[in-house]
N, C-alpha and C positions, 0 to 999 in steps of 0.2 A: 312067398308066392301066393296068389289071393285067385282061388276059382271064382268063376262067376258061374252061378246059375241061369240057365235058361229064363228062368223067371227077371233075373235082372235085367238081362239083353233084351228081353221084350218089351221093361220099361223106361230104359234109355234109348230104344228105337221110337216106341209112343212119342215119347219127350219130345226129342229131337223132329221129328215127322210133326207133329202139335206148333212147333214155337217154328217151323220152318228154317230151322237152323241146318249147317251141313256137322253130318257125323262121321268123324275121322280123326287124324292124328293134326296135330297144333299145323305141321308142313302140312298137311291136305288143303284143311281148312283155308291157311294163309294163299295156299298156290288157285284157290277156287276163287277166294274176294280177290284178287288181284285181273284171274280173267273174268270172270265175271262184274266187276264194278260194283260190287254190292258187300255188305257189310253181313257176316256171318259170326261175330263175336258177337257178346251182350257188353252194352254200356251199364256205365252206372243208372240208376233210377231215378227218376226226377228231371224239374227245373235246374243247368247250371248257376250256381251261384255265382253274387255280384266280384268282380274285382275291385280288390286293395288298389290302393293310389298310396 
């Protein structure tokens, strides 16, 4: 079992509040982008790359 400190919690509130992300559990999240229509996970970074043929 892993405490968190006060001082963590205030920097994964920053985070999340900073990147406009939602903060909750994987179900929160998923039940928010769904009514919401917006996308609250991180993609990969970058240009997708070209397809193989």
């Amino acid at each position: 079992m892993s405490l968190r400190t006060l001082e963590d919690e205030m920097k994964e509130i920053k985070y999340f509040t900073t990147t406009g992300r939602a903060l909750g559990s994987e179900q929160f999240v998923g039940e928010m982008e769904q009514k919401l229509q917006r996308r609250f996970t991180l993609k990969s970074p970058g240009r997708p790359g070209k397809k193989k043929e």
